[in-house]
C-alpha positions as CSV (number, residue, x, y, z in Angstrom):
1,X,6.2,-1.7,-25.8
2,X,3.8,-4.4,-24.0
3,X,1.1,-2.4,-21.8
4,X,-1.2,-3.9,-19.6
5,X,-5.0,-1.2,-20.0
6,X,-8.8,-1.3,-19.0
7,X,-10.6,-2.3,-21.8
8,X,-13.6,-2.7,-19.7
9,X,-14.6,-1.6,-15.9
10,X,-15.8,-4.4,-13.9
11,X,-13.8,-7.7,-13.1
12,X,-10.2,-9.4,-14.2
13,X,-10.8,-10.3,-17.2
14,X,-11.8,-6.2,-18.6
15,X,-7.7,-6.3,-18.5
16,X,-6.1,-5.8,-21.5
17,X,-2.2,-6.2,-23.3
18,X,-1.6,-3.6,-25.7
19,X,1.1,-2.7,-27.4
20,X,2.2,1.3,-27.4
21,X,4.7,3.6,-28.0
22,X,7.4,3.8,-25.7
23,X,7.0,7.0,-23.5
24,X,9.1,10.0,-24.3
25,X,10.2,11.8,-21.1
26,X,9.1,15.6,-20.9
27,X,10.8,18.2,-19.0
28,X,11.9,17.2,-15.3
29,X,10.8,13.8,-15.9
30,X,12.6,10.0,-16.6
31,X,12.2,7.0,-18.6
32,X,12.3,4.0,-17.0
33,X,13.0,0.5,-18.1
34,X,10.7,-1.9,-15.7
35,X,11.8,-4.5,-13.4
36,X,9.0,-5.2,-11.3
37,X,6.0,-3.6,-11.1
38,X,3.7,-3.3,-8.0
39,X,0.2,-4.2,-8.1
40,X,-1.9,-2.6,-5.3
41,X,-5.7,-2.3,-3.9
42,X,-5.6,1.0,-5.6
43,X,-5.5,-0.4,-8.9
44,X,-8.4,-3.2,-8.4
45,X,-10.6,-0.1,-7.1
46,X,-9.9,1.7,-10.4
47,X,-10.1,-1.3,-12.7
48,X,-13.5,-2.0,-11.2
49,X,-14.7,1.1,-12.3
50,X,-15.1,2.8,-8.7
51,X,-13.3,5.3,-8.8
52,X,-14.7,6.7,-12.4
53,X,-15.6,9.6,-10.5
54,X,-12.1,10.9,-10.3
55,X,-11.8,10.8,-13.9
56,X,-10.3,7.4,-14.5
57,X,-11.9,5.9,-18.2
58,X,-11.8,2.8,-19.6
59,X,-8.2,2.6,-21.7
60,X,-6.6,3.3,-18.8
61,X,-3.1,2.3,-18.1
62,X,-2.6,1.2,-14.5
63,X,-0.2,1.0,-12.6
64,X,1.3,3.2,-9.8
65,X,5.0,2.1,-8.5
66,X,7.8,0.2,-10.7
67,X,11.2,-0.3,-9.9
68,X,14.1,-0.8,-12.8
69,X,16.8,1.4,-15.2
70,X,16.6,4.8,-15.9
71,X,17.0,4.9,-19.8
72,X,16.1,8.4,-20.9
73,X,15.9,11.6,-19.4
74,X,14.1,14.9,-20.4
75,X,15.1,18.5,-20.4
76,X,16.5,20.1,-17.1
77,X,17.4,16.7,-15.3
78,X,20.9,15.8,-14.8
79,X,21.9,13.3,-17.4
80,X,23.6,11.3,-14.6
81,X,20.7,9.6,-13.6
82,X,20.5,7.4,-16.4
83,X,21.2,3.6,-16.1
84,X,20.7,4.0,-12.1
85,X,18.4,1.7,-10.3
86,X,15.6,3.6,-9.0
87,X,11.9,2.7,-7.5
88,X,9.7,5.8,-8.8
89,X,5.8,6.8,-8.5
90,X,4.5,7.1,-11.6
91,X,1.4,8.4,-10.1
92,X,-2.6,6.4,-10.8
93,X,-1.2,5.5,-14.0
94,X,1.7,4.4,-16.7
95,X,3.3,1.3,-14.7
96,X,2.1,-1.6,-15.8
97,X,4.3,-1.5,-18.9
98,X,7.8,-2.7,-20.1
99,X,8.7,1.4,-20.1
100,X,7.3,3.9,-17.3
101,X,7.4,7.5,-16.9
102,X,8.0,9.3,-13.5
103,X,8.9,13.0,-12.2
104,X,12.6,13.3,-11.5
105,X,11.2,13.9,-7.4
106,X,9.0,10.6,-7.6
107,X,12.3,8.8,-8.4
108,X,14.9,7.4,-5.3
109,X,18.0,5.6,-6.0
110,X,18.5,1.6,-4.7
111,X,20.7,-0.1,-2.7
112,X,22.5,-2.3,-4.4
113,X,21.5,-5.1,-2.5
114,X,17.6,-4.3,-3.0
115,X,15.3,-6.6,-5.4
116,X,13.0,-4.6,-7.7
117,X,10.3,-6.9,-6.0
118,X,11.2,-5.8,-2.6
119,X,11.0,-2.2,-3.8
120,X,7.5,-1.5,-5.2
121,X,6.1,-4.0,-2.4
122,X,7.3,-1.7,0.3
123,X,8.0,2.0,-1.3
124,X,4.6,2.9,-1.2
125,X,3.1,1.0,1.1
126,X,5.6,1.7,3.6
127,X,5.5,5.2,3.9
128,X,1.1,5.3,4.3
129,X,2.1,2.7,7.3
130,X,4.8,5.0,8.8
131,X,2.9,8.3,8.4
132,X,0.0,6.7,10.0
133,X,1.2,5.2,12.9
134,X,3.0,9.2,13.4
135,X,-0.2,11.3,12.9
136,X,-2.0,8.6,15.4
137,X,0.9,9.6,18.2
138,X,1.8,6.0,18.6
139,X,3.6,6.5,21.8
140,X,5.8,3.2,23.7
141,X,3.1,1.4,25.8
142,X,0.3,1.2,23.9
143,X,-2.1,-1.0,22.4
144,X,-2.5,-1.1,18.3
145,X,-4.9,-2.9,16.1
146,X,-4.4,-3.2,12.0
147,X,-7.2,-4.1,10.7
148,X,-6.5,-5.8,7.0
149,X,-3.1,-6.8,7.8
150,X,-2.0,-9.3,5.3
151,X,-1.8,-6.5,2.7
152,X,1.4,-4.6,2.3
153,X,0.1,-1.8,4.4
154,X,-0.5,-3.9,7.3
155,X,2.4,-6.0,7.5
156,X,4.9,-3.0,7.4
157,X,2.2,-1.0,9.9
158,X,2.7,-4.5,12.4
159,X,6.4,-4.7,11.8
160,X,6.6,-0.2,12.5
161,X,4.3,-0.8,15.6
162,X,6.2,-3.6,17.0
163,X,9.3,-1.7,17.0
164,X,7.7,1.4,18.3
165,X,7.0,-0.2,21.6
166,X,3.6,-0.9,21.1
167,X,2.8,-3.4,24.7
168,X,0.3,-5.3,22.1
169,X,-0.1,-5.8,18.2
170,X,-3.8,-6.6,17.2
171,X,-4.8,-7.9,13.8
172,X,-7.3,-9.2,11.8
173,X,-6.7,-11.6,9.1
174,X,-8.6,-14.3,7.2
175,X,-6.9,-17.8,8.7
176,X,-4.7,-19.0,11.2
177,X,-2.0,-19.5,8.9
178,X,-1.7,-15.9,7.9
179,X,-2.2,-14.9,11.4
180,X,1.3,-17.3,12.5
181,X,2.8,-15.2,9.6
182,X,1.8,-12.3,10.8
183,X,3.0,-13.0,14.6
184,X,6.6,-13.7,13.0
185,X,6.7,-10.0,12.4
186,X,6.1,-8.7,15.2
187,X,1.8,-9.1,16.1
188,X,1.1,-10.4,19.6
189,X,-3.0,-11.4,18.8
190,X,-4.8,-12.4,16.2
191,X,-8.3,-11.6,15.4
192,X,-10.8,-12.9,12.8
193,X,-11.9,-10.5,9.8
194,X,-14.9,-9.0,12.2
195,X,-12.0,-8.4,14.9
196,X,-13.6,-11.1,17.2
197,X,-11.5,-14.4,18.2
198,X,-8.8,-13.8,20.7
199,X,-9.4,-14.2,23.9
200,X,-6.5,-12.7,25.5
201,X,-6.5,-9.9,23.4
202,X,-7.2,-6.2,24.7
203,X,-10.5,-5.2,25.3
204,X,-9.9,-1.9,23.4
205,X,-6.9,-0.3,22.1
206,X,-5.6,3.0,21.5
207,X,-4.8,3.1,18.1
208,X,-6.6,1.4,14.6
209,X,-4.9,1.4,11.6
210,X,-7.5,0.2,9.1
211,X,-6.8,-0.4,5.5
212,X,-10.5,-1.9,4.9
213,X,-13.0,0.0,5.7
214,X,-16.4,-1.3,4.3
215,X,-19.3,-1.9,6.2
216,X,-18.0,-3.4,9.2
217,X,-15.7,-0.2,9.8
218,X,-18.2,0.8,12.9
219,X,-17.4,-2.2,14.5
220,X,-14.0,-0.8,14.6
221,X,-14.3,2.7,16.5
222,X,-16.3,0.5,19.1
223,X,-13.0,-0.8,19.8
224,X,-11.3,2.7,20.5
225,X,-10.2,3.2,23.9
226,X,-10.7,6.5,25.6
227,X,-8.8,9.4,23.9
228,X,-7.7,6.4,20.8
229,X,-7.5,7.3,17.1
230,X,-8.1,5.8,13.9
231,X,-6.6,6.4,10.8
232,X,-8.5,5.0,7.9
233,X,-5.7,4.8,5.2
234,X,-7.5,2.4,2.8
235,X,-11.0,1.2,1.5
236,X,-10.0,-2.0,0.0
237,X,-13.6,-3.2,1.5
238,X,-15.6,-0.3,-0.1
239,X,-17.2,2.9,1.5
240,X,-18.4,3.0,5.1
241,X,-22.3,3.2,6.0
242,X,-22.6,7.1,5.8
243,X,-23.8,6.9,9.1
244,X,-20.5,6.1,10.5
245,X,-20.0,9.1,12.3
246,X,-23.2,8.6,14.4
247,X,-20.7,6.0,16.6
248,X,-18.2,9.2,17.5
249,X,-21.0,11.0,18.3
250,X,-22.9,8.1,20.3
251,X,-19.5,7.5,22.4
252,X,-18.9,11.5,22.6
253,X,-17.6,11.2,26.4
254,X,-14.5,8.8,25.4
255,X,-12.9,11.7,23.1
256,X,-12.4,9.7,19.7
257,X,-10.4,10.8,17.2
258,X,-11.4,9.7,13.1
259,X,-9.2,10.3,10.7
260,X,-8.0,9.5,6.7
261,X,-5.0,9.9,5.6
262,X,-3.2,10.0,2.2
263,X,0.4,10.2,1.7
264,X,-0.4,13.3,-0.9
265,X,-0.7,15.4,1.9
266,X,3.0,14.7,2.8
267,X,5.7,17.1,1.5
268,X,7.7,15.0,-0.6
269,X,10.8,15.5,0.9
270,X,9.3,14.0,4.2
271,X,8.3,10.6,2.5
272,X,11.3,10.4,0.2
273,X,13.8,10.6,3.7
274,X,11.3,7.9,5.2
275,X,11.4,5.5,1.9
276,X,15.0,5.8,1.6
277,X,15.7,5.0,5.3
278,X,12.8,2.0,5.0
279,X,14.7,0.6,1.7
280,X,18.1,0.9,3.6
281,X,16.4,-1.0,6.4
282,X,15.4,-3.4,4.5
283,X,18.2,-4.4,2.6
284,X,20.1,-4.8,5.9
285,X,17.4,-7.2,6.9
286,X,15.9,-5.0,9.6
287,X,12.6,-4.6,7.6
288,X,10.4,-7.0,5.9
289,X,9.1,-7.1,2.3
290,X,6.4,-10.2,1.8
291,X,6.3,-10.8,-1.7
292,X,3.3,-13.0,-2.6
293,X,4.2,-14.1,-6.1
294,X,6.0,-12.6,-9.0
295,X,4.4,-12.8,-12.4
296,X,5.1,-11.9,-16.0
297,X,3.1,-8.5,-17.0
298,X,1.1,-10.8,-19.3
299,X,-0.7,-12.2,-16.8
300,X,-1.7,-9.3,-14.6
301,X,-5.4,-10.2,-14.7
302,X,-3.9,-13.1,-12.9
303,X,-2.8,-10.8,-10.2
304,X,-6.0,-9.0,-10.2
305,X,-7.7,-12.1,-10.0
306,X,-6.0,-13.2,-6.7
307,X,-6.7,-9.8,-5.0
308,X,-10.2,-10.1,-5.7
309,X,-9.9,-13.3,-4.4
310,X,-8.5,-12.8,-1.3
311,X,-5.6,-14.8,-1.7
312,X,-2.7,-12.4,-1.3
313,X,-0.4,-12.0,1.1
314,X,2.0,-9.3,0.6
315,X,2.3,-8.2,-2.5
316,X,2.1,-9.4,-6.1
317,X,5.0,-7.9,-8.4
318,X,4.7,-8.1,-12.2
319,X,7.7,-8.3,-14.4
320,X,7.9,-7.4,-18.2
């Protein structure tokens, strides 16, 4: 089968297409024949080699979220799962190939009337948004800022806040095009990249959902309220100044809450009942997908290349 693999850490181009053999799926696990394939900041983070801490090597096989066919089963799951449609999580690695292999509980079955495309843009990213709006306490009333909103992440986390009565929907974006996108579903200001710009916009709100971080990131808890919370769910934009915490401390009397969040530390269950009710939505209409382009697997540097670039909105979805 066609695979797309790091040959070498650093930029686009260090992508690879291989050809291996098709997966065979162990016990309590699927075989899945691809129809779209999510790409995700995740994956630019490991190709660039930042994340070779955690063990990832060159030769790797990204790829985290596909949707398609289930062709093969292994021992101990129910043989009536193959040829369903399913979006799974193949974990870091194994979906950026014409044949992916997931757990059996990484797997959900898809409407009928969901595209593949729609799928991996909003399975994963969907649920971080969801969870992270919940852990912040979002309550009716309140002001929200999403700070990288033109990613996946951010346009569900506008679209969840919206309908969660926030009374204002901040975010930061790179143009004025992107930000009339982004107020089509569902944001009320928009805010340049260094969340300066609009001048009706609140002074301070009570919840940041920020999928950047970087260096700027302290800029950010300056514009917590009293009592507000931010949940850092991404670092798209690299590692904050270790510093950081100095500004909690610094504005000690206005009780700020930091936070990170991962989807791992969700019990499955949990995220699988919030995915299946986000895919439902979204195949009646109720929530949207933003798919940026769709591109044969052979050109996925292509992909990476327009992340890096900062040319997405949405997400790009690779097809084998």
């Amino acid at each position: 089968m066609k695979a797309v693999v790091i040959r070498t850490f650093g930029d686009a181009e260090g992508l690879e297409i291989v050809d291996l053999p098709v997966p065979v799926p162990g016990p309590g696990q699927v075989r899945i024949a691809t129809e779209a394939i999510g790409v995700g900041g995740v994956d630019a983070l490991i190709r660039r080699g930042a994340l070779a801490a955690y063990g990832f090597r060159e030769g790797h096989l990204l790829g985290s979220e596909v949707a398609g066919t289930v062709t093969a089963v292994g021992d101990g799951v129910d043989t009536s799962w193959i040829g369903r449609r399913v979006w799974a999580f193949t974990g870091l690695s194994g979906g950026y190939a014409e044949q992916a292999v997931a757990a059996v509980e990484d797997i959900l079955p898809l409407p009928d009337d969901l595209a593949g495309a729609d799928a991996v843009t909003l399975g994963g990213s969907g649920v971080v948004a969801h969870f992270a709006l919940d852990r912040a306490r979002l309550t009716p009333g309140e002001t929200v800022l999403v700070r990288g909103a033109a990613g996946s992440i951010g346009i569900t986390a506008v679209q969840l806040a919206a309908r969660g009565g926030a009374s204002a929907v901040a975010v930061t974006t790179s143009s004025a095009e992107r930000g009339a996108r982004l107020r089509a579903l569902g944001a009320t200001h928009v805010l340049d990249r260094s969340g300066e710009g609009g001048s009706d916009a609140p002074a301070g709100f009570d919840v940041v959902v920020d999928v950047v971080g970087g260096r700027e990131l302290p800029l950010f808890l300056d514009k917590l309220n009293a009592n507000g919370r931010y949940m850092a769910v991404g670092i798209i934009g690299g590692q904050p100044p270790t510093d950081f915490g100095m500004r909690l401390m610094d504005a000690f009397r206005k009780s700020l809450t930091f936070s990170t969040f991962s989807s791992d530390t969700v019990p499955a269950p949990e995220r699988q009942a919030v995915r299946a009710s986000q895919f439902a939505g979204a195949a009646r209409g109720e929530l949207h997908t933003v798919v940026h382009d769709v591109l044969p697997l052979s050109q996925a540097a292509l992909a990476h290349r327009e992340m890096d670039a900062g040319n997405v909105f949405g997400r790009v979805v690779l097809t084998p």
